[in-house]
N, C-alpha and C positions, 0 to 999 in steps of 0.2 A: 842571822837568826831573826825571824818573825816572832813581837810578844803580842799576845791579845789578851786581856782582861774581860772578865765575866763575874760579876757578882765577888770582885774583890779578891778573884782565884787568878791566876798568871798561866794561863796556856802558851804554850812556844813552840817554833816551829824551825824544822833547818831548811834552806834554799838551798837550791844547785842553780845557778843564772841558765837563762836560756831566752828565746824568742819566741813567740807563740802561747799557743793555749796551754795553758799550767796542767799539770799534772800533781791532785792532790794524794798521800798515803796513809792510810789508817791503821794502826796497826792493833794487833790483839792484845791479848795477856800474855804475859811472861815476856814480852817485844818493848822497844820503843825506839826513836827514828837511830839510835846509835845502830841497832841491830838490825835497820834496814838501811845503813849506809853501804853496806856491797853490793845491792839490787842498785842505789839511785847512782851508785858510781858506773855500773856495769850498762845500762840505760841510755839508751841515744836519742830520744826523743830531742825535737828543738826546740820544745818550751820548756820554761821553769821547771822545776820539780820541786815539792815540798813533801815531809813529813813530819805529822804533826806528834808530838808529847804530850799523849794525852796525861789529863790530869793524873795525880800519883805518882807520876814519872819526873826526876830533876832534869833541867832544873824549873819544871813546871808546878804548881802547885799541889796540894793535896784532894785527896776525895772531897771532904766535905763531910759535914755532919747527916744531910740530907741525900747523901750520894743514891741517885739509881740507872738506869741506863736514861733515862729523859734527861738525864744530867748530864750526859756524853752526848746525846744529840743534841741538845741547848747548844754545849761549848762548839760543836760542831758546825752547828748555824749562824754561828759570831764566824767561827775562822774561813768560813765560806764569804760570808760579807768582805771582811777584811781584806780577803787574794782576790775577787773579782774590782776591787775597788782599786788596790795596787799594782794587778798589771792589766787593768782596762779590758778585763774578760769579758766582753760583751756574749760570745759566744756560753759563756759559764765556763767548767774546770770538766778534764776527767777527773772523777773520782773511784779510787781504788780503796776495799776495803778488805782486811784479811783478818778472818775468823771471829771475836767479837767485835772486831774494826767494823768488816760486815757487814752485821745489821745495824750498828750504828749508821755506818754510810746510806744505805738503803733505804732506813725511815728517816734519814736529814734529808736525802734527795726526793722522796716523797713530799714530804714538807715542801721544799725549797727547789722544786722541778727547774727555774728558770736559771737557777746559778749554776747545773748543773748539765752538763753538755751528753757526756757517756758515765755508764758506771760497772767497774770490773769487780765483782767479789770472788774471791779469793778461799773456797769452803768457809763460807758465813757459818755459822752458829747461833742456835733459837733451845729457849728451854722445851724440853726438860734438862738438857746438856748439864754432864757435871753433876746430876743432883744426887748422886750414889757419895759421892765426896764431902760434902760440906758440910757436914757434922766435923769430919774428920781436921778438914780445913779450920773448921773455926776455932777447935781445940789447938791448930798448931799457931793459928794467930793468937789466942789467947795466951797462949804457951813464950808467945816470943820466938818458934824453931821455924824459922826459916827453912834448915835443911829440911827438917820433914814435910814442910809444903812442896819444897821442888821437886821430893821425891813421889810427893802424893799426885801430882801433877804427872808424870811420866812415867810413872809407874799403872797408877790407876784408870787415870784418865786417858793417856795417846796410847799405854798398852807399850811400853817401851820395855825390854825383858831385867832381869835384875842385870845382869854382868853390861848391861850398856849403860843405866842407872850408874853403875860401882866402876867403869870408865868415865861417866860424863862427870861425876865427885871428883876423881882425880886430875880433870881438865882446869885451863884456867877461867873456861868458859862456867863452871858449877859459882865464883861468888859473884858472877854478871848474875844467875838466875837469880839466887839468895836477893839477889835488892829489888830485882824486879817482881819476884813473888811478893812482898813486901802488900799489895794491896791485893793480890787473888781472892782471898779469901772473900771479898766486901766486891768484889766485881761479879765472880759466881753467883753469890748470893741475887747480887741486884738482875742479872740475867736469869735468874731460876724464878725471879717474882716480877719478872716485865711479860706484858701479854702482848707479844705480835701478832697483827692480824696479817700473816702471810697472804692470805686469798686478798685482803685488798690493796696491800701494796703492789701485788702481783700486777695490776690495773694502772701501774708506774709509766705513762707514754715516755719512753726514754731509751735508747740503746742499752741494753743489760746481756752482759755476759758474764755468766759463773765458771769461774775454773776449779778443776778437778785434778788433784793429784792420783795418776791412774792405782796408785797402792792403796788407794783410801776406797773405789767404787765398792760401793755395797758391803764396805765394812766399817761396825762402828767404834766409836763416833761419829765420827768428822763425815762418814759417808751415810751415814742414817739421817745428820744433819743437813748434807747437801741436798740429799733425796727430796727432801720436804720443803726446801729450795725450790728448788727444779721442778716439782709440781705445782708449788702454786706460782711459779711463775713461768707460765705455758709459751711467753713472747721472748724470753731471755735464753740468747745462743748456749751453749752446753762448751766447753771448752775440756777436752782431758788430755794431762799434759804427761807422758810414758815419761816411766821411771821416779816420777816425784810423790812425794804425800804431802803431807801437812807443814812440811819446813823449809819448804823448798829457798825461801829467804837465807834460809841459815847454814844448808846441805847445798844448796848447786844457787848460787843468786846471779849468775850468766845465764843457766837457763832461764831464771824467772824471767830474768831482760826482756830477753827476748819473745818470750809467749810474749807480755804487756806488749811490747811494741811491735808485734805482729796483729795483737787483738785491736788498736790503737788504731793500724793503720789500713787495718779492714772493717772498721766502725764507717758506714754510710753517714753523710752529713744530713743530720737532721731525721735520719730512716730509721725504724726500729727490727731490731732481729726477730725472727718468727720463724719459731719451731725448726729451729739448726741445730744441729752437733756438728762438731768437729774435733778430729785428734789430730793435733799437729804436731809435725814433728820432732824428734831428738834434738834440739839447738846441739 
């Protein structure tokens, strides 16, 4: 495990050894790298693979009193320095980003183009996302109930029906959510009041491919989100992967494998994609 320090907070990170260009993972809300250990197990790239714990997540530190998203691309832009300096990535890292991962990834590699070789998002997320919730949200953090955040989360928000809700409670996957909701409330929030300027990152000279869960096109959230993705950034390949949405880490993480190390291995060295789609197929 990788520690990186920022401002007295302990960000961490897990490795999978390998040779080559490192492969970094970002994950969203409600994720963190335990919950993408079946993607990085499933994954055959030759280089490293890492995923990082963003802050809020153990055994990483806390938000912070100042938390907003400039706080997740800060910590971002250390752990970037940190892996091109530990495995000699002259070329830079891919960078993988999924859902508020994302846009985190997105404006870090904005920023920091040259550490940055390729970059996959994964249905990024931009506000207004979430903003019908966060009254609600911040009543269940002030509250202390967990449960009702995870419910407000998958209920409200991905649109998941009650009786999958009233299965996913009786899983043992429902007290993994419970801890990891734990900071939703204060990440919502900080992405409902971060102003992306999509139209100029879109202006990112870099390999950029967005993936699309085909159950998600043109329905919201996640696909009203991607949308406005995919418009302002008119150079970034179009990726839609049949049968998956928005979980695909957590629902089929052999498929995900493989789109990444299909999308990976059709990234031109040094080229940028321009104006492609692609639906590839069923792994």
């Amino acid at each position: 495990m990788l520690e990186v320090e920022r401002d007295g907070v302990r960000i961490t990170l897990t490795r999978r050894d390998g040779e080559g260009r490192p492969l970094l993972i970002v994950p969203g809300v409600m994720a963190d790298a335990a919950a993408w250990q079946p993607v990085v197990d499933a994954l055959e790239p030759a280089g490293p693979v890492y995923v990082l714990n963003r802050r809020g997540r153990r055994p990483s530190g806390e938000l912070g009193a100042d938390y907003s998203v400039r706080t997740e691309i800060d910590d971002l832009d250390r752990v970037l320095d940190e892996i091109v300096a530990a495995e000699d990535a002259e070329q830079g890292v891919d960078l993988f980003g999924w859902s508020f991962g994302g846009l985190v990834a997105l404006e870090t590699a904005a920023r920091r183009p040259a550490a940055v070789h390729s970059l996959i998002l994964y249905e990024p997320v931009v506000r207004p996302f979430g903003r019908h919730v966060l009254g609600a949200l911040r009543e269940a953090d002030e509250a202390g109930d967990l449960d009702r955040a995870v419910e407000i989360v998958n209920r409200e928000v991905s649109g998941f029906s009650q009786e999958y809700v009233a299965r996913l409670r009786r899983s043992p996957a429902w007290e993994v959510l419970r801890r990891l909701a734990a900071p939703l409330a204060r990440e919502l929030t900080a992405l409902d009041r971060h102003h992306a300027d999509l139209r100029e990152l879109g202006t990112l000279d870099l390999p950029v491919t967005l993936l699309l869960g085909a159950e998600n096109e043109g329905v919201p959230p996640y696909g009203d989100a991607f949308a406005a993705f995919a418009s302002a950034l008119p150079r970034a390949r179009v990726v839609t992967m049949p049968g998956q949405g928005h979980l695909a880490h957590a629902q089929d993480p052999r498929s995900l494998a493989r789109h990444i190390e299909q999308v990976l291995q059709e990234t031109p060295q040094g080229a940028v994609h321009r104006d492609v789609e692609t639906r590839l197929p069923q792994p």
